[in-house]
C-alpha positions as a LaTeX table, in Angstrom:
\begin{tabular}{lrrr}
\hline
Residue & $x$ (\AA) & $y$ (\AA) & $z$ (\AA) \\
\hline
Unk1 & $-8.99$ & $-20.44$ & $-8.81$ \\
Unk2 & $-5.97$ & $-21.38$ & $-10.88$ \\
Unk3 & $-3.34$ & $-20.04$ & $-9.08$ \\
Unk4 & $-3.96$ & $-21.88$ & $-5.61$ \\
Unk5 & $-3.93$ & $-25.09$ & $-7.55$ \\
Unk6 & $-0.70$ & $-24.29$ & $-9.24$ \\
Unk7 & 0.72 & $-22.80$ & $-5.24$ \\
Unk8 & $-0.46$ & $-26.39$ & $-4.11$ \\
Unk9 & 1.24 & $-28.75$ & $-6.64$ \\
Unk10 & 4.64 & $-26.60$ & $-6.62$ \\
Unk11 & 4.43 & $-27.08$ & $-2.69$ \\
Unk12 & 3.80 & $-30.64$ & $-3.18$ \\
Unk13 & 6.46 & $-31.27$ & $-5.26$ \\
Unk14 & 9.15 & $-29.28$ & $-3.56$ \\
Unk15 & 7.76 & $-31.52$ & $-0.40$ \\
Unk16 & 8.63 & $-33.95$ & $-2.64$ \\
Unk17 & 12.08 & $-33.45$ & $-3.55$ \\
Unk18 & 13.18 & $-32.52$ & $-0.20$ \\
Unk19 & 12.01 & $-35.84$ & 1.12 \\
Unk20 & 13.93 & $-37.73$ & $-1.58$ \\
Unk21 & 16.50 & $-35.88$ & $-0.88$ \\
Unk22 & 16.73 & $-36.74$ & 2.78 \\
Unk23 & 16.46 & $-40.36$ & 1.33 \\
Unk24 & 18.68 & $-40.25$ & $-0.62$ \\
Unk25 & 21.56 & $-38.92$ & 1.64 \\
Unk26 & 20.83 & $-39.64$ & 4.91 \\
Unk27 & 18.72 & $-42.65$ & 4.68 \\
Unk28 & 21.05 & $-44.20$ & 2.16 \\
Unk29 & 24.20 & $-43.37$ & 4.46 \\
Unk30 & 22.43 & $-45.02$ & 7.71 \\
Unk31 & 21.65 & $-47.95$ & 5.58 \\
Unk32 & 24.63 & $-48.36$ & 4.10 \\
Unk33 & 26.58 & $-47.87$ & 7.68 \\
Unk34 & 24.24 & $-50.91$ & 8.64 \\
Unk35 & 25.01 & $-52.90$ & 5.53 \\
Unk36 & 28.64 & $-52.44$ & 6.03 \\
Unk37 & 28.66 & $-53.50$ & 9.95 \\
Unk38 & 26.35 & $-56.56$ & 8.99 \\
Unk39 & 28.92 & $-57.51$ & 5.48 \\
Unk40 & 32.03 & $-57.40$ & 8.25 \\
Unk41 & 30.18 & $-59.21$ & 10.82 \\
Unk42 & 29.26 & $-61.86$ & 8.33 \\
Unk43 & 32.66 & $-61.87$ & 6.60 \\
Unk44 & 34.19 & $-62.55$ & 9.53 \\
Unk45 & 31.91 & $-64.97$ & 11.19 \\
Unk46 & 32.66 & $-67.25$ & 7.88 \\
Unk47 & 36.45 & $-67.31$ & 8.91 \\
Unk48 & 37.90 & $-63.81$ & 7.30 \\
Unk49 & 40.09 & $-62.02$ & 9.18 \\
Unk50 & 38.63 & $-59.06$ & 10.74 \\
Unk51 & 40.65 & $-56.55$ & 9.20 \\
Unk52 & 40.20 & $-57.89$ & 5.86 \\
Unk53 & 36.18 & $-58.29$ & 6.57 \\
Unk54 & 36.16 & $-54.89$ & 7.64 \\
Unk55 & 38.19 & $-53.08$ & 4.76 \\
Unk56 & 36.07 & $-55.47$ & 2.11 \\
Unk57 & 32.78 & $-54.57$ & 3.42 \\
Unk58 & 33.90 & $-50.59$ & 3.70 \\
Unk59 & 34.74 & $-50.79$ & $-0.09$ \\
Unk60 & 31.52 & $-52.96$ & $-1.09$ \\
Unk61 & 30.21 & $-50.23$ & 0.29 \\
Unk62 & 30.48 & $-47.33$ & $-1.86$ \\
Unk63 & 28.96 & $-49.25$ & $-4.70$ \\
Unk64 & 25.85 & $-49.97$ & $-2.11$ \\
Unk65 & 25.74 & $-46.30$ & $-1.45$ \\
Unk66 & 25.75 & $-45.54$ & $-5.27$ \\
Unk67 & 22.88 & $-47.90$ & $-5.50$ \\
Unk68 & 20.63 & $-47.13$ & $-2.57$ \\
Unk69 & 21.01 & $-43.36$ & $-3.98$ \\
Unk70 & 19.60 & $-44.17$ & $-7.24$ \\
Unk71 & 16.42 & $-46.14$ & $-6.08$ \\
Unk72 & 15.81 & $-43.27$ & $-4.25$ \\
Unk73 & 15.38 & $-41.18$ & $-6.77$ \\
Unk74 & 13.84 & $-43.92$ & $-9.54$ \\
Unk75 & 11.21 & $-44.97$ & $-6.53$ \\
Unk76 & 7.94 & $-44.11$ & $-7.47$ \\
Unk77 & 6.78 & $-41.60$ & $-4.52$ \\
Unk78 & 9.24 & $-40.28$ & $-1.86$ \\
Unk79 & 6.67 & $-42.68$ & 0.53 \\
Unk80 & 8.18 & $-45.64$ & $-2.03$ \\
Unk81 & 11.52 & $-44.81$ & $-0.98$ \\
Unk82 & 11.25 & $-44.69$ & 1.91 \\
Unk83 & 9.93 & $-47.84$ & 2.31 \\
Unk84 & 12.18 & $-49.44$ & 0.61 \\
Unk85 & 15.35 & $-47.97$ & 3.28 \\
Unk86 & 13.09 & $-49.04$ & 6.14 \\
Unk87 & 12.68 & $-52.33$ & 4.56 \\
Unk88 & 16.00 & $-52.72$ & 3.74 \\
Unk89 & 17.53 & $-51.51$ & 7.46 \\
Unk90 & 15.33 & $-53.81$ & 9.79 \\
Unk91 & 16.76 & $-56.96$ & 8.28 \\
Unk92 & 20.10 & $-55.71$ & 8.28 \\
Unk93 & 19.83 & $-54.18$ & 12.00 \\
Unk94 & 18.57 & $-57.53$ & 13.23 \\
Unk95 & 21.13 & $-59.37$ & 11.55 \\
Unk96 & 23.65 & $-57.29$ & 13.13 \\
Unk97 & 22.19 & $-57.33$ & 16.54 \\
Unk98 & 22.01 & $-61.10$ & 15.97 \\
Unk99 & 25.63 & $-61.54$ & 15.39 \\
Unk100 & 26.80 & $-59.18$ & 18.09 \\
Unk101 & 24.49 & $-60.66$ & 20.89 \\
Unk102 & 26.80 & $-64.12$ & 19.93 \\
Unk103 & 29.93 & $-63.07$ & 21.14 \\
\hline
\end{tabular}
């Protein structure tokens, strides 16, 4: 009776780590990609040159990456995390479509 309840958790938490995972690297990149488009948009909607909006916002972004990698990972449950990159990427997709749509 033991041993299916030990078969279950290990499952669970291998479900677990491969979500977090695929969070953490994927989810985290696509984010990040969206961040970065919405930083050079903004940057250069305030007056920056695009060039220079676009090479700022591609270095903010490694730190952002770094970041959004860690939550990930400190989140709670992989559900958490997940929520948290959905969350964070319909703001920053609707900003972005917002500020393309304008020119």
């Amino acid at each position: 009776m033991i041993k299916p309840l030990t078969a279950l958790f290990a499952a669970h938490h291998r479900w677990s780590v491969a979500s977090r995972t695929l969070a953490g690297t994927l989810g985290a990149y696509g984010v990040t990609a969206l961040g970065t488009v919405a930083l050079s948009l903004v940057l250069a909607a305030l007056g920056m040159a695009r060039a220079e909006a676009v090479t700022a916002a591609t270095l903010a972004s490694y730190a952002v990456f770094a970041i959004i990698a860690m939550a990930v990972f400190h989140a709670s449950s992989p559900a958490r995390a997940w929520g948290w990159l959905i969350g964070a990427a319909v703001p920053l997709a609707l900003l972005t479509w917002l500020l393309t749509a304008t020119r």
